[in-house]
Phi, psi and omega in degrees: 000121176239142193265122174299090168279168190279097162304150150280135172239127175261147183252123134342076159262132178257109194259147198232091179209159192252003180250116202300338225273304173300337167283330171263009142325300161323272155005293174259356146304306185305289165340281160354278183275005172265351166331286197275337155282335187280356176308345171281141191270164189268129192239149182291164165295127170266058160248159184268359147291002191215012148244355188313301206251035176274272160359308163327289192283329174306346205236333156303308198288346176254017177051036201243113186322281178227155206194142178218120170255163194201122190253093185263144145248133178052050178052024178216151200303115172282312203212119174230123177212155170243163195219154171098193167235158192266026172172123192323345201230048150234126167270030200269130164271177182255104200257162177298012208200013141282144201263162210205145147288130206281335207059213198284349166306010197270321213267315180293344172279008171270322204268330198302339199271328161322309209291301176340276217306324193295305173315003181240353148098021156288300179235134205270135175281349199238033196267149170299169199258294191306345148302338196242333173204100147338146186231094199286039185235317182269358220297337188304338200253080204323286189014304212279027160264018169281339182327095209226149179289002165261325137008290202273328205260343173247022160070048172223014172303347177077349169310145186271206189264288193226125161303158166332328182195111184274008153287013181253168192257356181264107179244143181254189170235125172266337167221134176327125207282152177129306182313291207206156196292112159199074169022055206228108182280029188290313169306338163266017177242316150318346179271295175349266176342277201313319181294338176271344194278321181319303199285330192088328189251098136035132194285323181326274191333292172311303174326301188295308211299290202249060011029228138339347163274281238290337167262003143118019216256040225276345169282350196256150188183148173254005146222153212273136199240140190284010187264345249241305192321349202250359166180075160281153167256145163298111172295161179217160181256186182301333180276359163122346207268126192324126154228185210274142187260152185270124190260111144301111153242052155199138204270155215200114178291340189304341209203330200257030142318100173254127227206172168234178172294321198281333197272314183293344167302291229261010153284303201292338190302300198317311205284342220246315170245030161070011173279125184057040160186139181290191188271345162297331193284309178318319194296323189295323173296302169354300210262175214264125133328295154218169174256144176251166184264175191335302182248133196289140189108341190265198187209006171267309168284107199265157173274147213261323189241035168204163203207202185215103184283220181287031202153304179259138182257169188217173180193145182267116167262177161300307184283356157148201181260164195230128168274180178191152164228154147255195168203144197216060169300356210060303174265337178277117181248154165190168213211178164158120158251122160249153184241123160316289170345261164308298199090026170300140167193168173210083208272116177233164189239158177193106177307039170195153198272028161244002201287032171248355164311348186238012175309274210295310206290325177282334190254324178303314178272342178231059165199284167107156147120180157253157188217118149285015154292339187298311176332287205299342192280345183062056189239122163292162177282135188301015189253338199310168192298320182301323203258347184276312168332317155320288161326330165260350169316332175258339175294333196248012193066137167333291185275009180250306162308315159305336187318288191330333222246025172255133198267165154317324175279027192070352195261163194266140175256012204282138180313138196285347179292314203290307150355284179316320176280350158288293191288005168267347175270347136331292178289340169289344204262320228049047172243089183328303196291339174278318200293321188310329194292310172318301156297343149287335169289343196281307168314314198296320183316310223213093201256001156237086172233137171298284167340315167284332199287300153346286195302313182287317159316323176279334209278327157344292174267003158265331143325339177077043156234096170323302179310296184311296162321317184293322156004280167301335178285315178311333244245309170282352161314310176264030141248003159223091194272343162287337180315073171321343164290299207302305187317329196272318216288318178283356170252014175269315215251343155232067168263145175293116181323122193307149154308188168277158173130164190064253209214099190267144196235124179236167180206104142325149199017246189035069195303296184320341188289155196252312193230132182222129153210187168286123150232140160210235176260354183270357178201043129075015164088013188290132189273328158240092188225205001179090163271158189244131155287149176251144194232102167081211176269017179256173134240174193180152199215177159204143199239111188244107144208189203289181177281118172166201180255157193214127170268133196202173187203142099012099158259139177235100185062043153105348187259115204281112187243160173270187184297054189325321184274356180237111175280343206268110180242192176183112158324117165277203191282328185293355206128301204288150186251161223205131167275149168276108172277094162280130202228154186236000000 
């Protein structure tokens, strides 16, 4: 399908002279300017016969539900549509004005709101954080008084994206803050803290105040709204299939927006046409911060064309510079490239977990040029060979998907991470019997890779063969012999079962089940650290630990449950409910 695009047109002049010098004056002026337009990208028309079913087929082949897009031009909206269903089994469409979770698109309307405060001479960008509120999660770590809200809004707090187990109170620094560009929404959620405290007001509330009222944002919220309930989009995982959507009640700037297309154009319309932050303060969120590297994650090879402002990242194209963001929820996808300069932009939403597999096909036809923001984020494309196996894995079976992707000899040519990452999303399905499989082609590839071997190990042990898993476990030890994750889990898994004594956690029925175990605040949420032997018609475990309260949940094949039997529960900051332990 090819979309009928806007030509350039030169009008045809005949210069009639008898002075060479001056015609060829002419001649490389005329050069000149056709040099600098065509370097402008070429863009489609923005009608809906010429973008549906480019849009349409894309979203087939990625297997993505639903999707809402919104096209801006010369700084005023041309075009907003939703294409799909807000859920696969649903005949509900997806319209310009379902709400979708921003993900991390969450963090530039947040840094917009900051710049307000730094312009009313409230909060300093480059004042330490921990001057206006300490931060008791990190306090161990002298570093995060090094901290500044211009840090944080330009990825350079040294704080990682999420601690380690995010139920915990504990954070660490991974680098000096300050050093280098690393990506982290630990640092907006520490910008967050400061900013109600400075402010008083709960952030949603600040936000909705000098924000969402005054450009008209009527859809948006950073915690979940009862209007919100009558046209959601449905998250889907990578094989198309529905999963439960998470309603925020407590807001997070990094990640818990919730928004449609038509309302974030007209957040991006402010940046674009300079409303509500002067313009100087625009130049500055703009302008570049730090630099990043090629690739997202790494931290040696630096890129020659992206940088970071205040909020936003940015890159130098061929057609000129661009600010951008993605988001990235796991089932949520979404994208926005914008050019000050034209005043150009294209911002989409997507229920499904490739729908960043659709960055280059989508930005290529209605932005045109090249963008190395795409290189960096690395999301394969939704035609790529990774993700169409994916897509057929569960229609076609395993050795009917894999076929295209086997050398003469049966072995898979498929990347080993990317494989490894089907079959763990097999095993979140519990469909064992496909991840071993998945995972035996990966081991026949890469028959020392830790990582396959490993991978084949859980699939083991979720499968109900301990023995078989320590096996694989042993196996990635000895290519990775320092791993302290390999060491504990086979010394978990042949420990002689505790004896009676300390604190017994039983679990009634679930005969069929193959693997039951614990996680909690008492073994730091790991799910496989505790295991329950089954006895009779229990399973059952004993917990040797001090005296005090414990919140904790039952994983059963994989599926995380509270306590049937302990009525007594207790909500964390996510949300989530949890059984309550008390041992006295």
């Amino acid at each position: 399908m090819f979309v009928s695009v806007q030509r350039f047109r030169f009008p045809v002049h005949l210069y009639v002279s008898t002075d060479q010098s001056s015609l060829m004056k002419r001649f490389a002026s005329c050069l000149l300017l056709l040099l600098v337009v065509v370097q402008r990208p070429v863009q489609a028309q923005l009608t809906p016969r010429q973008i549906d079913p480019v849009i349409t087929r894309i979203m087939d082949s990625a297997n993505v539900p639903g999707l809402s897009i919104a096209i801006i031009r010369n700084g005023k909206l041309a075009y907003s549509k939703g294409y799909g269903r807000t859920k696969a089994d649903s005949t509900q469409p997806v319209t310009s004005t379902t709400i979708f979770d921003a993900a991390s698109l969450s963090k530039p309307v947040f840094a917009y709101a900051v710049l307000q405060l730094v312009e009313e001479g409230r909060i300093e960008l480059d004042k330490p954080l921990y001057e206006y509120m300490p931060y008791p999660d990190v306090a161990a770590d002298e570093r995060y008084k090094r901290i500044t809200a211009r840090m944080v809004l330009s990825h350079r707090s040294g704080f990682p994206n999420w601690r380690r187990n995010r139920r915990s109170k504990e954070l660490t620094i991974s680098f000096n803050p300050g050093e280098r560009f690393g990506y982290s929404g630990e640092g907006f959620v520490y910008l967050q803290k400061v900013v109600e405290t400075i402010t008083g007001k709960p952030i949603n509330e600040l936000i909705t105040e000098r924000v969402f009222k005054p450009l008209q944002m009527t859809s948006s919220s950073y915690v979940w709204q009862p209007a919100f309930d009558a046209n959601f989009a449905q998250p889907h995982s990578n094989f198309g299939q529905p999963e439960t959507k998470n309603k925020p009640n407590q807001a997070n700037v990094a990640y818990s927006l919730q928004t449609t297309a038509d309302d974030y154009a007209k957040f991006i319309l402010a940046v674009l046409n300079g409303k509500g932050l002067k313009t100087t303060t625009i130049d500055q969120m703009l302008s570049p911060q730090s630099r990043l590297p090629k690739q997202y994650g790494g931290t040696d090879t630096l890129s020659a064309a992206l940088r970071w402002g205040l909020g936003f990242g940015l890159e130098q194209t061929p057609a000129g510079d661009y600010f951008w963001h993605w988001g990235d929820n796991g089932t949520f996808k979404c994208y926005v490239t914008a050019s000050r300069t034209d005043k150009n932009a294209v911002v989409y939403f997507a229920n499904g977990y490739n729908g960043l597999g659709l960055i280059s096909a989508l930005v290529n036809r209605f932005v045109g040029g090249e963008h190395p923001a795409v290189a960096f984020l690395g999301y394969n494309a939704y035609d790529d060979k990774h993700s169409l196996f994916a897509r057929y894995v569960l229609d076609k079976g395993v050795p009917a998907a894999i076929k295209p992707y086997l050398d003469a000899n049966g072995t898979s040519t498929l990347a080993e991470d990317k494989l490894n990452w089907v079959g763990d999303q097999l095993v979140s399905l519990g469909r064992m019997t496909d991840a071993r499989e998945v995972f035996r082609y990966n081991l026949a590839a890469y028959p020392k890779s830790a990582n396959a071997l490993a991978s084949y190990a859980y699939a083991s042990l979720y499968a109900g063969n301990p023995s078989e898993a320590v096996t694989y476990f042993r196996k990635a030890l000895e290519q990775k012999p320092d791993n302290d994750r390999l060491k504990k889990l086979v010394a978990q898994l042949t420990a002689a079962p505790a004896g009676q004594g300390g604190t017994r956690l039983v679990l009634k029925g679930y005969p069929a089940a193959k693997l039951v175990t614990v996680a909690g605040s008492f073994n730091d949420w790991d799910d496989l650290h505790t295991f329950l032997i089954r006895k009779g018609d229990v399973w059952e475990c004993y917990l040797d630990v001090k005296p005090g309260s414990y919140t904790y949940k039952f994983v059963v094949d994989g599926k995380w449950i509270t306590d049937p039997a302990n009525s007594t529960t207790q909500q964390d900051e996510s949300g989530n409910v949890n059984s309550l332990l008390t041992i006295k």
